[in-house]
C-alpha positions as protocol buffer text, in pm:
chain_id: "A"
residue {
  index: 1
  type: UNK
  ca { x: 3286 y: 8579 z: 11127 }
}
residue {
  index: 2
  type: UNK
  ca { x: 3645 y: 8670 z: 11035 }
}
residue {
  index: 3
  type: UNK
  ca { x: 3720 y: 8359 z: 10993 }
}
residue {
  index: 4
  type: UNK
  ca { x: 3468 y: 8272 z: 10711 }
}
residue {
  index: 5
  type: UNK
  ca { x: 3541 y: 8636 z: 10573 }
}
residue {
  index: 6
  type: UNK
  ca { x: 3970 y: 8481 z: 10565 }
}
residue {
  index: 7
  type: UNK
  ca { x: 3860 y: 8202 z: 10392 }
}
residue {
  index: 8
  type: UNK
  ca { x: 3642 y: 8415 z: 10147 }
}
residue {
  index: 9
  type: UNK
  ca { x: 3966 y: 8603 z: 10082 }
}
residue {
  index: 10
  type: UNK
  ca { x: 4152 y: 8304 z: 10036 }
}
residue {
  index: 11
  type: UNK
  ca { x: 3937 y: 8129 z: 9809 }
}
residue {
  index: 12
  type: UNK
  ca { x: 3931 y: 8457 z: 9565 }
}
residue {
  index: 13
  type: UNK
  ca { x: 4274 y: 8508 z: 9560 }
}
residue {
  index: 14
  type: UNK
  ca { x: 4342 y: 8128 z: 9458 }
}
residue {
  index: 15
  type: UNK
  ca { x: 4055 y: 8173 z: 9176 }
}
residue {
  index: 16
  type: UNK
  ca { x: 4268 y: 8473 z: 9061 }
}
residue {
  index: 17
  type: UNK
  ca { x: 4599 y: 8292 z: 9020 }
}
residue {
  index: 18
  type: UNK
  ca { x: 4443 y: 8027 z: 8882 }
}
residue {
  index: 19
  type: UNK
  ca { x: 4273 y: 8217 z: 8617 }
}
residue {
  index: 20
  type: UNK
  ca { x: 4613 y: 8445 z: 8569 }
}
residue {
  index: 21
  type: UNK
  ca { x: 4817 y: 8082 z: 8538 }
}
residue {
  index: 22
  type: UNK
  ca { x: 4588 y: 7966 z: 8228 }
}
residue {
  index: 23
  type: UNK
  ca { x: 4612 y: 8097 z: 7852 }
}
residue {
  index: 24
  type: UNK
  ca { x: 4315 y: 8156 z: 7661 }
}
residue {
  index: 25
  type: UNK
  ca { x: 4261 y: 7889 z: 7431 }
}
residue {
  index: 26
  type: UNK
  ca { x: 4215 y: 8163 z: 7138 }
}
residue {
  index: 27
  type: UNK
  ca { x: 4498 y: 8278 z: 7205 }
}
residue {
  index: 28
  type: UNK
  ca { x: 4776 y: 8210 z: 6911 }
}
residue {
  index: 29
  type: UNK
  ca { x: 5083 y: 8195 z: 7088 }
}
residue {
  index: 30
  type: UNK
  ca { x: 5277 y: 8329 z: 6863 }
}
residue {
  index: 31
  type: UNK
  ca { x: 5604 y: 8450 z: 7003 }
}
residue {
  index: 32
  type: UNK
  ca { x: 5378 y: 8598 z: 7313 }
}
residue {
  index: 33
  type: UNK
  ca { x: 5468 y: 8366 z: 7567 }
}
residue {
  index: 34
  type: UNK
  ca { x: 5808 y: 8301 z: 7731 }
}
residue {
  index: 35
  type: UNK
  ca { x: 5899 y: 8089 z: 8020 }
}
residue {
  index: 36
  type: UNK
  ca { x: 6211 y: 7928 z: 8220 }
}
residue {
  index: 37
  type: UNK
  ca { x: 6297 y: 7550 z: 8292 }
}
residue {
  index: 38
  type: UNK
  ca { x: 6620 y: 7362 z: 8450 }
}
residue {
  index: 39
  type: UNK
  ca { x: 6718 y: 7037 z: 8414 }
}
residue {
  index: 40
  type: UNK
  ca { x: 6896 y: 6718 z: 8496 }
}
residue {
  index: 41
  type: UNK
  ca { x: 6972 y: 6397 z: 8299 }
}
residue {
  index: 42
  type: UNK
  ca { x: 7278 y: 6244 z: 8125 }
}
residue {
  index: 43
  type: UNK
  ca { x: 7306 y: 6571 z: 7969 }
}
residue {
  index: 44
  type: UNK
  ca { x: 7412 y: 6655 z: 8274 }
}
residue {
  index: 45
  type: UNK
  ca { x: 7247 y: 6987 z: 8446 }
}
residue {
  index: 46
  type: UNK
  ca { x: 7048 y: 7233 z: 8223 }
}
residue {
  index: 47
  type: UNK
  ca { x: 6907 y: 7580 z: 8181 }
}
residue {
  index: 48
  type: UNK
  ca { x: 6674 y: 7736 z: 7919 }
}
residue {
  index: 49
  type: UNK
  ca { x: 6431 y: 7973 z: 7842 }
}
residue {
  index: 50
  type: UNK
  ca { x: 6182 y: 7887 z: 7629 }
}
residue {
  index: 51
  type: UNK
  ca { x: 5875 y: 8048 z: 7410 }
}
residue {
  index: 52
  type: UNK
  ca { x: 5613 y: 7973 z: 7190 }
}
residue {
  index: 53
  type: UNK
  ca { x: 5602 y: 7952 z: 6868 }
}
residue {
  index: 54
  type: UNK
  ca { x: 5270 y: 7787 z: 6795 }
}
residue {
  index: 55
  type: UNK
  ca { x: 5030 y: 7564 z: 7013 }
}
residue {
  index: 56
  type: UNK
  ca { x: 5174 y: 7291 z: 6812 }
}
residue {
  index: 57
  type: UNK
  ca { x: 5549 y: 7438 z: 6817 }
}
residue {
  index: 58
  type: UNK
  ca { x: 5783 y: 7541 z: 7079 }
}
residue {
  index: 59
  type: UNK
  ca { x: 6125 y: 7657 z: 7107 }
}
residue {
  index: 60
  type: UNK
  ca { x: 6369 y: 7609 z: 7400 }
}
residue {
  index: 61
  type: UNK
  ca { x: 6759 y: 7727 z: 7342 }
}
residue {
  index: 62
  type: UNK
  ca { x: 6998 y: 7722 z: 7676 }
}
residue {
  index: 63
  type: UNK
  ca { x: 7276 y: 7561 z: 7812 }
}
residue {
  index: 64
  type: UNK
  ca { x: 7358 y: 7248 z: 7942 }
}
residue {
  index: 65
  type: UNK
  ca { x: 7728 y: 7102 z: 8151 }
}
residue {
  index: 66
  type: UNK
  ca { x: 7838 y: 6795 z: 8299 }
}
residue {
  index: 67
  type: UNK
  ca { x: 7968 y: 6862 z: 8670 }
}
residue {
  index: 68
  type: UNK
  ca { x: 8378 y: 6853 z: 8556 }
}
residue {
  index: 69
  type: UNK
  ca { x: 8453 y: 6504 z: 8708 }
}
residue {
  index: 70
  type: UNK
  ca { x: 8808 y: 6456 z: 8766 }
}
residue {
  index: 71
  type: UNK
  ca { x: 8969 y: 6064 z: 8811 }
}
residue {
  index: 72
  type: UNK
  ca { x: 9347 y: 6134 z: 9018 }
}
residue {
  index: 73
  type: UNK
  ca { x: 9581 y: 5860 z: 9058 }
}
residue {
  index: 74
  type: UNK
  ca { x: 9571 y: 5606 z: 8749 }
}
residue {
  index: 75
  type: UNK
  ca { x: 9865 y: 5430 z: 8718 }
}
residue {
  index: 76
  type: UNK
  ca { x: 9989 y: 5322 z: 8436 }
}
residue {
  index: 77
  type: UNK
  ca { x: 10337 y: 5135 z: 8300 }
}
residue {
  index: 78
  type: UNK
  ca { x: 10620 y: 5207 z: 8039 }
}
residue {
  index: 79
  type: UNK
  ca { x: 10664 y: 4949 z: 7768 }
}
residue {
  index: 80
  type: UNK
  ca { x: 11050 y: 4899 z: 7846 }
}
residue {
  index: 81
  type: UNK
  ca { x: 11213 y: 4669 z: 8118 }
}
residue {
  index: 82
  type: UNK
  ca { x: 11517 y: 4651 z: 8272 }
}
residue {
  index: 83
  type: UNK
  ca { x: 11726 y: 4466 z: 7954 }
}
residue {
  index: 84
  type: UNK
  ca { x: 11583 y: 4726 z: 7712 }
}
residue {
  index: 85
  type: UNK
  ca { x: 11676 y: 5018 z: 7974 }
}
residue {
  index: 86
  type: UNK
  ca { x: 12042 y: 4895 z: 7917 }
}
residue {
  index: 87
  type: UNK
  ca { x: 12002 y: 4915 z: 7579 }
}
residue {
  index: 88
  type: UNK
  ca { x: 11859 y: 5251 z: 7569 }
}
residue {
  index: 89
  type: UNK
  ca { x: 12149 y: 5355 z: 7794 }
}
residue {
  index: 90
  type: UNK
  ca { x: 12396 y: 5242 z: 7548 }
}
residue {
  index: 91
  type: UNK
  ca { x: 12271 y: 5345 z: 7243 }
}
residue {
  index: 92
  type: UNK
  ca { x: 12240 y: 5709 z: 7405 }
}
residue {
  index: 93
  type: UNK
  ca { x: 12583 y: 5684 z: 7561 }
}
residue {
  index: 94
  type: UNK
  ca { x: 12718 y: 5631 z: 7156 }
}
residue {
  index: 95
  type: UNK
  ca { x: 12468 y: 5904 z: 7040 }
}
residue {
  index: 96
  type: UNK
  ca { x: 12649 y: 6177 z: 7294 }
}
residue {
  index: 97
  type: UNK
  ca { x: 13022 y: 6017 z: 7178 }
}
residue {
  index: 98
  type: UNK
  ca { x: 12933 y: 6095 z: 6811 }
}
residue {
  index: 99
  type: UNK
  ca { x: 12789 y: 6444 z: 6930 }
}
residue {
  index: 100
  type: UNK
  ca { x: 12482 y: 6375 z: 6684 }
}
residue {
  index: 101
  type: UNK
  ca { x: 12209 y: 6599 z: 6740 }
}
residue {
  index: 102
  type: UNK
  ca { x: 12162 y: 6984 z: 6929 }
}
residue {
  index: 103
  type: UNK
  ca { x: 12351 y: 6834 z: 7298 }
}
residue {
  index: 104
  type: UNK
  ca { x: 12379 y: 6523 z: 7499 }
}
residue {
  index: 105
  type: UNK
  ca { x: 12070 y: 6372 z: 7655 }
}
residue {
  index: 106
  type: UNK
  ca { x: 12026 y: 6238 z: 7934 }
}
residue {
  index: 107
  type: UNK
  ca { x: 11987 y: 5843 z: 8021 }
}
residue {
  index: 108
  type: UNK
  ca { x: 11677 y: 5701 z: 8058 }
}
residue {
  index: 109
  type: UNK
  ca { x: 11540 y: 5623 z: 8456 }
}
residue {
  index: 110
  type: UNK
  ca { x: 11223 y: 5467 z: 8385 }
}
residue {
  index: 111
  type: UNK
  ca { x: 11030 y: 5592 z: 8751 }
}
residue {
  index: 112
  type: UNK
  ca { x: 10906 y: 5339 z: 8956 }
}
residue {
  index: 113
  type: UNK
  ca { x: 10553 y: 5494 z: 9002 }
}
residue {
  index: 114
  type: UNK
  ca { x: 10376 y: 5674 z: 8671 }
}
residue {
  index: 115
  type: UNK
  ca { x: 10039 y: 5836 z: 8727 }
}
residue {
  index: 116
  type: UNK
  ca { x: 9778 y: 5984 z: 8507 }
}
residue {
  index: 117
  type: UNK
  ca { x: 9459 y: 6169 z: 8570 }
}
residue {
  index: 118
  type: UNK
  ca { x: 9170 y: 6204 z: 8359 }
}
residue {
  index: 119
  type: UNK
  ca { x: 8882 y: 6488 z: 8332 }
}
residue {
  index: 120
  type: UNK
  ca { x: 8571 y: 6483 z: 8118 }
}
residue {
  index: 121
  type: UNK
  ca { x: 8465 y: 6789 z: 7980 }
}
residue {
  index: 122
  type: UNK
  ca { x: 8081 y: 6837 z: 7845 }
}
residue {
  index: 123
  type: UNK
  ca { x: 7901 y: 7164 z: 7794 }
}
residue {
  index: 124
  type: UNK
  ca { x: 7666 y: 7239 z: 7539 }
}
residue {
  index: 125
  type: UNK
  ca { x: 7485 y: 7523 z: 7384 }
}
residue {
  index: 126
  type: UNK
  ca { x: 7137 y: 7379 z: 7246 }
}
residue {
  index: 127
  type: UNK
  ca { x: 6826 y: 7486 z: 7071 }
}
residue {
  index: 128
  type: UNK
  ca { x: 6555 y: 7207 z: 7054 }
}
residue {
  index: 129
  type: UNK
  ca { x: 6168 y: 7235 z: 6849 }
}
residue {
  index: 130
  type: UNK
  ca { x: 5921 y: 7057 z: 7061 }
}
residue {
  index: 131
  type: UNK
  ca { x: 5635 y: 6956 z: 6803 }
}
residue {
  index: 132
  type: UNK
  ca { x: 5324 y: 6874 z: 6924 }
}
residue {
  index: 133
  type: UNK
  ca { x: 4997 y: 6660 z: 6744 }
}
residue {
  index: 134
  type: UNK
  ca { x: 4733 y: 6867 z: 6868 }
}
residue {
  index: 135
  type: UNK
  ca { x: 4711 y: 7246 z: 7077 }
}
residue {
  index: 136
  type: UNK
  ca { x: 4635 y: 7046 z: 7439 }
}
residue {
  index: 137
  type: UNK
  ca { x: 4845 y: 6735 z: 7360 }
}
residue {
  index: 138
  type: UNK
  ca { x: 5161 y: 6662 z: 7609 }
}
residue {
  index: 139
  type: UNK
  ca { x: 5350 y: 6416 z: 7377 }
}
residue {
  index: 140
  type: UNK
  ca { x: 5590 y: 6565 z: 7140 }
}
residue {
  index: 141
  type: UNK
  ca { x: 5909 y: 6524 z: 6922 }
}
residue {
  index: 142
  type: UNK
  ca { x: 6184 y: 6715 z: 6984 }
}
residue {
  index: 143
  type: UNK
  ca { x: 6410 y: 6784 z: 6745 }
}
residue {
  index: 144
  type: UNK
  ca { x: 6764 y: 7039 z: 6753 }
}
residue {
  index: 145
  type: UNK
  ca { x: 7115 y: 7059 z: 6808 }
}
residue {
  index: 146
  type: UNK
  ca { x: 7338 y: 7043 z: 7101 }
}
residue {
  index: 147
  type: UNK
  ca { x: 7658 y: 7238 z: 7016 }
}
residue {
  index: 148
  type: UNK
  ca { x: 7987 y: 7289 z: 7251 }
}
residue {
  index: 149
  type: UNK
  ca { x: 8380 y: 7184 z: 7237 }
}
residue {
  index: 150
  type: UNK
  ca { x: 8459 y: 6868 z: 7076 }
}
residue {
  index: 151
  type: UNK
  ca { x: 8695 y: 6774 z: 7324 }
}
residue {
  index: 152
  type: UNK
  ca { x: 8492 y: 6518 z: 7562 }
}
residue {
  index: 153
  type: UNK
  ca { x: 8757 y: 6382 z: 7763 }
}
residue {
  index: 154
  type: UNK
  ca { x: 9097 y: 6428 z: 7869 }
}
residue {
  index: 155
  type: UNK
  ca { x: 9405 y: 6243 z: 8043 }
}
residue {
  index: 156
  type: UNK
  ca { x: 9728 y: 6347 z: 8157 }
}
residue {
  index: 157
  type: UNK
  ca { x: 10029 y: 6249 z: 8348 }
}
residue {
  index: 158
  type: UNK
  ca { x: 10100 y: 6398 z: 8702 }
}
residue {
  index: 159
  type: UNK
  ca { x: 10427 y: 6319 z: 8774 }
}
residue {
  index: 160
  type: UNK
  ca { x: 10763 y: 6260 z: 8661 }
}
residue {
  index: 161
  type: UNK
  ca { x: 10839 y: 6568 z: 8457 }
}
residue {
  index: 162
  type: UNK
  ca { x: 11193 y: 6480 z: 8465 }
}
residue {
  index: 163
  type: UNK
  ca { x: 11178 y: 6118 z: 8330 }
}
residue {
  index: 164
  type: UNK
  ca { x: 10924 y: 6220 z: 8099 }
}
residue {
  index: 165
  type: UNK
  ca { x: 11184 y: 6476 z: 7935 }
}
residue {
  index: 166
  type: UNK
  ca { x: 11382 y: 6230 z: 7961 }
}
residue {
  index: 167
  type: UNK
  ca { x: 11241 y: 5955 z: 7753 }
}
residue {
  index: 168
  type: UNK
  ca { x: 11087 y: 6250 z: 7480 }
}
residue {
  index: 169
  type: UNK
  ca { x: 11458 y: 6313 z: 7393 }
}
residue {
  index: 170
  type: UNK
  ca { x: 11572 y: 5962 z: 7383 }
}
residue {
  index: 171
  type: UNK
  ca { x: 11264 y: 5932 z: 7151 }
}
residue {
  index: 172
  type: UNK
  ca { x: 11321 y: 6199 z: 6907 }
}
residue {
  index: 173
  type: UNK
  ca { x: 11685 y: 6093 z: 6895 }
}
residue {
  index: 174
  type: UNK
  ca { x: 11559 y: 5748 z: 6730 }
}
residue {
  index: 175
  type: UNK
  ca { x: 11325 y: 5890 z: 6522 }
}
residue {
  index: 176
  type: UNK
  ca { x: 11631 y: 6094 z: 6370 }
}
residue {
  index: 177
  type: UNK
  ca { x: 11865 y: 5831 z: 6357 }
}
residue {
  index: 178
  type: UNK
  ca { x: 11736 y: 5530 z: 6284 }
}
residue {
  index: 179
  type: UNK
  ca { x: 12009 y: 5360 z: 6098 }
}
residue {
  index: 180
  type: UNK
  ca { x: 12220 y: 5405 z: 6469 }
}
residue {
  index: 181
  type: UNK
  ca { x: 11877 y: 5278 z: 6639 }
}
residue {
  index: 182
  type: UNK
  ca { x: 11818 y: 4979 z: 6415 }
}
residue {
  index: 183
  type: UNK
  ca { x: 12204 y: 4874 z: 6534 }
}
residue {
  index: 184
  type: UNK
  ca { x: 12082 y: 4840 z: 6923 }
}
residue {
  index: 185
  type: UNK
  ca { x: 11705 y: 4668 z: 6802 }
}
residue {
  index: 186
  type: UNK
  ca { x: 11580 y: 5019 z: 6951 }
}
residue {
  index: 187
  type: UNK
  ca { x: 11187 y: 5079 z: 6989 }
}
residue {
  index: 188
  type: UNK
  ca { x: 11017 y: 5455 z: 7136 }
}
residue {
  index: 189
  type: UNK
  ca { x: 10930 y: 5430 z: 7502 }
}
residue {
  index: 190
  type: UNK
  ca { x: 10589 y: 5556 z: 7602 }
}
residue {
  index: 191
  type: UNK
  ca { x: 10253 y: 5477 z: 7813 }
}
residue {
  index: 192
  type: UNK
  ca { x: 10071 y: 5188 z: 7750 }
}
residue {
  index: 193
  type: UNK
  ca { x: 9712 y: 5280 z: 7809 }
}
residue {
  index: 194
  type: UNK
  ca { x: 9514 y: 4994 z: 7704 }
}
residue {
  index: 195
  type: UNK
  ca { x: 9686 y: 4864 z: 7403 }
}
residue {
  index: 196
  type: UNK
  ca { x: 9807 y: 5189 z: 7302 }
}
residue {
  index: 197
  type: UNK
  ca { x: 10103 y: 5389 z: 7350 }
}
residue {
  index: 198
  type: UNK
  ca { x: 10132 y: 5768 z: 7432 }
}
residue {
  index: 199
  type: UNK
  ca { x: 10453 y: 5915 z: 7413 }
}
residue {
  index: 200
  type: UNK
  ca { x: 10537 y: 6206 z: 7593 }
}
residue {
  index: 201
  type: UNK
  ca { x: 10581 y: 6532 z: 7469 }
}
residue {
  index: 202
  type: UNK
  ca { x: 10828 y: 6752 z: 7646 }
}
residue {
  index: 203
  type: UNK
  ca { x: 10770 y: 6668 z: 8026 }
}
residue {
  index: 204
  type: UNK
  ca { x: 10400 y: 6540 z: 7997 }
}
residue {
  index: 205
  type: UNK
  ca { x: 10192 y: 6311 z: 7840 }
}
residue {
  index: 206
  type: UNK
  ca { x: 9811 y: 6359 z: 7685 }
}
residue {
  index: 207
  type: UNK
  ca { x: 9522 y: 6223 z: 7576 }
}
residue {
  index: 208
  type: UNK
  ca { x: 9185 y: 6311 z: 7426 }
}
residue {
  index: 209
  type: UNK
  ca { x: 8922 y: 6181 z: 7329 }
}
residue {
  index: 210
  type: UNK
  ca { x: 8702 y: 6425 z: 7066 }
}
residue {
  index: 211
  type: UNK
  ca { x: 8365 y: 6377 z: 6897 }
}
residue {
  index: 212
  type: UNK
  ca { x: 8200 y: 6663 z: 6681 }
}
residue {
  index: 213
  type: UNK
  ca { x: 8112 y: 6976 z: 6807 }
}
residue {
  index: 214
  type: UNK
  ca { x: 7775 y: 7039 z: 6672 }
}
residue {
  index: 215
  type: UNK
  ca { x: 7536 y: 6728 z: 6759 }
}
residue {
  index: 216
  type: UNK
  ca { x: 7218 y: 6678 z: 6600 }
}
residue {
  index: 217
  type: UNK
  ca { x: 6947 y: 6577 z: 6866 }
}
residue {
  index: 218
  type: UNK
  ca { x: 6626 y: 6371 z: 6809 }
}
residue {
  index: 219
  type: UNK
  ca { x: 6392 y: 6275 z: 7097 }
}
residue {
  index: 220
  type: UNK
  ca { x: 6055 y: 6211 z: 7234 }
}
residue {
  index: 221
  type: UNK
  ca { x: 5911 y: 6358 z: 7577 }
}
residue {
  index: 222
  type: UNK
  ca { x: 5581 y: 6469 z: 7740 }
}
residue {
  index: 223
  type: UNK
  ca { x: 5543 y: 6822 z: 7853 }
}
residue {
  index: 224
  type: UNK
  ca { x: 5576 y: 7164 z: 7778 }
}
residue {
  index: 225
  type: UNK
  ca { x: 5787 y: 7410 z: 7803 }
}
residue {
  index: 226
  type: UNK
  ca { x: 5548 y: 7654 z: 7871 }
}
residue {
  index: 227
  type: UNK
  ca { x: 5183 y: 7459 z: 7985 }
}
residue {
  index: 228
  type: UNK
  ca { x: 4886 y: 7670 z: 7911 }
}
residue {
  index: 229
  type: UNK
  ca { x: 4674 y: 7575 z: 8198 }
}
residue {
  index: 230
  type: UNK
  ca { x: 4913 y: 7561 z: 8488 }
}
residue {
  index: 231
  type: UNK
  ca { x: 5200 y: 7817 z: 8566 }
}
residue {
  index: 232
  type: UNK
  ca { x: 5451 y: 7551 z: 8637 }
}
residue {
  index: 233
  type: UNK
  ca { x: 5489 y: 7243 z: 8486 }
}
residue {
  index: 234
  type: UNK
  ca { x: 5720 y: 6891 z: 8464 }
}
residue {
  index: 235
  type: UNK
  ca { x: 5855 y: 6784 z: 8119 }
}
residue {
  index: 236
  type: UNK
  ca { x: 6108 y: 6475 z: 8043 }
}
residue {
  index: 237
  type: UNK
  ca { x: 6304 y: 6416 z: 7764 }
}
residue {
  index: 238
  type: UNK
  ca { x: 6431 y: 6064 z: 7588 }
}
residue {
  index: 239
  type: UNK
  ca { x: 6651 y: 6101 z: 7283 }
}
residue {
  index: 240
  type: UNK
  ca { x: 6979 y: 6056 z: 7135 }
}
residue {
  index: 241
  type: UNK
  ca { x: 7301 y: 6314 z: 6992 }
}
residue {
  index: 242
  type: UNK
  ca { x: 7432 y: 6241 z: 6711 }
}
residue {
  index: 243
  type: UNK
  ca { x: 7819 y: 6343 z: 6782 }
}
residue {
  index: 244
  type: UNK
  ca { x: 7956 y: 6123 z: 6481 }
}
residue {
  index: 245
  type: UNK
  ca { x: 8277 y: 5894 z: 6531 }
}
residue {
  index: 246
  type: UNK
  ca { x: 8480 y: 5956 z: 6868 }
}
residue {
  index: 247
  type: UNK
  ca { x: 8856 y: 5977 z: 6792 }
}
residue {
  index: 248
  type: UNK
  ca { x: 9121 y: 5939 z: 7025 }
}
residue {
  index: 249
  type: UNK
  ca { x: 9396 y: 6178 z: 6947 }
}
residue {
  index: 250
  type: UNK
  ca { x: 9800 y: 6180 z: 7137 }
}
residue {
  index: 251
  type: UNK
  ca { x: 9883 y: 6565 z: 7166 }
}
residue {
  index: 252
  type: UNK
  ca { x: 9722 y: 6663 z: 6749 }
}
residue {
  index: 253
  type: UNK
  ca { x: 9771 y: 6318 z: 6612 }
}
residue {
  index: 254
  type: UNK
  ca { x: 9494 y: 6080 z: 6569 }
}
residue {
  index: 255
  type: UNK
  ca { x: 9538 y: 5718 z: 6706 }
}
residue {
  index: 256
  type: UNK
  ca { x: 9479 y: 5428 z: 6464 }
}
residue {
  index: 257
  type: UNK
  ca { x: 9469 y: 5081 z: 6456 }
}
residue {
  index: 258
  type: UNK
  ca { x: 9816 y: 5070 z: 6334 }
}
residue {
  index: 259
  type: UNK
  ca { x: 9892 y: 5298 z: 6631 }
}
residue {
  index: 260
  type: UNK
  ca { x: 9824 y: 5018 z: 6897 }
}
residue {
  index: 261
  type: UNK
  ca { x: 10087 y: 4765 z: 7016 }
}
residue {
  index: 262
  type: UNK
  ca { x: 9953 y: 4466 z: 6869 }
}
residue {
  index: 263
  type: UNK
  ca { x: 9822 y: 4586 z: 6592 }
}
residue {
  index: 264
  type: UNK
  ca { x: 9492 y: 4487 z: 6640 }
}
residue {
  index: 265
  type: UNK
  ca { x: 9315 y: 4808 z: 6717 }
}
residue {
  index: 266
  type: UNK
  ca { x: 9022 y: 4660 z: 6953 }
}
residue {
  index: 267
  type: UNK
  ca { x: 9001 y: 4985 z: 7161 }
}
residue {
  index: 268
  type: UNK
  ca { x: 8961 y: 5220 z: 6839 }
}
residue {
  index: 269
  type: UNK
  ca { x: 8710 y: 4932 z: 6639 }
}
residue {
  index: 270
  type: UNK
  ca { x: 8521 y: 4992 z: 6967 }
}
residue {
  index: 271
  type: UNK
  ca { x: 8524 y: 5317 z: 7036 }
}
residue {
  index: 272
  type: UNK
  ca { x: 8437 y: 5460 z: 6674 }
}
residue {
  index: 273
  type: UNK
  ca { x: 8118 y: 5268 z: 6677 }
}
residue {
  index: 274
  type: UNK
  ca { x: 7972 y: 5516 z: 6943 }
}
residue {
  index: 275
  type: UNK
  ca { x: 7831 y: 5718 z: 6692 }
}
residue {
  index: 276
  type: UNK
  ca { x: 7551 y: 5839 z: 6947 }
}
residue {
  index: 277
  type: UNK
  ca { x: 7475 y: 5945 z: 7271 }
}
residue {
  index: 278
  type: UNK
  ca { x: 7183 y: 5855 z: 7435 }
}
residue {
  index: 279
  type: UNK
  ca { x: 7019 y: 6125 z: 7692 }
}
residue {
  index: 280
  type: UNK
  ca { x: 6709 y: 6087 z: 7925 }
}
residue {
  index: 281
  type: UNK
  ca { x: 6663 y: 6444 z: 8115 }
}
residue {
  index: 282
  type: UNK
  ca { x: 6398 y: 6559 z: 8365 }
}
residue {
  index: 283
  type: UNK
  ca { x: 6307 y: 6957 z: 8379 }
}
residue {
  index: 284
  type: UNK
  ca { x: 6071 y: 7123 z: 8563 }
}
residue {
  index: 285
  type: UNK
  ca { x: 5937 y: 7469 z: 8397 }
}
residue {
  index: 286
  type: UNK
  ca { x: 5805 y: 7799 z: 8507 }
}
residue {
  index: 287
  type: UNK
  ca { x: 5589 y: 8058 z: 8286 }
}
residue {
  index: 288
  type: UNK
  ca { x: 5758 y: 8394 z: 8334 }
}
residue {
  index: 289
  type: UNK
  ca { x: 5474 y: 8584 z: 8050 }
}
């Protein structure tokens, strides 16, 4: 008997939150109901809160971050060898005997082992409109921003400080006096990434790569936000940013074709047709009201 009477308890309790978990189809949602969904996807991981707008509108804003990956340990070369070293040497051992510029500088040691690391860096702000055909439908289109830093990724060098000084010195000495330079066939030293090269600044060298900060988004997805029959519910999203042309900057100055060693430019012809980033998420959602 107290069994059947647990059971009787049970089932009324389950009829209650069932009930509770549902909207009334009258009702007009209109900025009455608010709920709370994460995510994951190549947005990286996500939190929002979300409300209603309409049964055919609703409106999620939150955050979304990429876990900071960091890469140690990329090596990369100097575009001088050991004939060019000599060179170098000589042309700053007459640069210090003419007592051009602020002081001596040092010569050139070109170290045996350069390393770089790299870090990319994505959080977002977004608010995203999920339109819906009919009050009961799943499918939508979702349409928004995504808004954060522009800076996407970034690479430095890890070692070396010394050499690095070093070889920005020697550098800005050529730039100065050229007419002295042009006498010893003299060229700036730097990194060859690619077919690029970074000169240091001061003891370090650095990279970025930056797209714009405020990113239109367009997608398609199934689910909502906040379901009307059930308190929780599971939503994914397919769609694309729009963070315009990704340019590769060297400390503030944008790289170029003209930039590269070659001349051809391959890496920035590449590069600057990623105009878009494509992002497929997966969030489940809770009802809070």
């Amino acid at each position: 008997m107290r069994t059947k009477r647990f059971f009787t308890v049970l089932c009324a309790i389950a009829l209650t939150v069932g009930a509770s978990a549902q909207i009334d189809e009258n009702d007009k949602q209109i900025f009455n109901h608010v709920g709370a969904g994460v995510s994951v996807g190549l947005d990286g991981i996500g939190f929002n809160v979300a409300t209603t707008i309409t049964p055919y509108v609703q409106a999620r804003a939150g955050i979304s971050f990429m876990p900071k990956i960091e890469v140690n340990d990329i090596d990369v070369d100097l575009n001088i060898g050991d004939n060019e070293v000599q060179q170098a040497n000589a042309f700053i051992d007459q640069y210090n005997q003419l007592g051009l510029g602020n002081g001596p500088i040092s010569h050139i040691n070109p170290p045996k082992e350069l390393s770089m690391s790299a870090k990319l860096n994505m959080t977002d702000f977004k608010l995203l409109f999920d339109i819906y055909p009919t009050k009961t439908s799943p499918w939508r289109l979702t349409v928004g921003f995504y808004a954060g830093k522009s800076q996407l990724l970034e690479a430095w060098t890890t070692n070396c400080e010394t050499e690095l000084q070093a070889i920005t010195q020697y550098n800005t000495a050529l730039q100065e006096h050229k007419a002295l330079a042009d006498q010893f066939n003299l060229n700036p030293i730097g990194l060859e990434v690619g077919e690029y090269l970074i000169q240091p600044n001061g003891d370090q060298a650095r990279a970025f790569l930056k797209v714009n900060g405020f990113k239109p988004y367009i997608g398609i997805g199934s689910g909502r936000a906040i379901s009307s029959k059930h308190r929780f519910s599971f939503a994914w999203d397919l769609g694309c940013q729009f963070w315009g042309t990704p340019t590769i900057y060297v400390m503030d100055k944008p790289l170029d074709k003209d930039s590269s060693i070659d001349g051809d430019g391959d890496i920035i012809k590449t590069v600057s047709k990623i105009t878009v980033y494509p992002t497929l998420s997966f969030r489940f959602n809770g009802r809070i009201l």
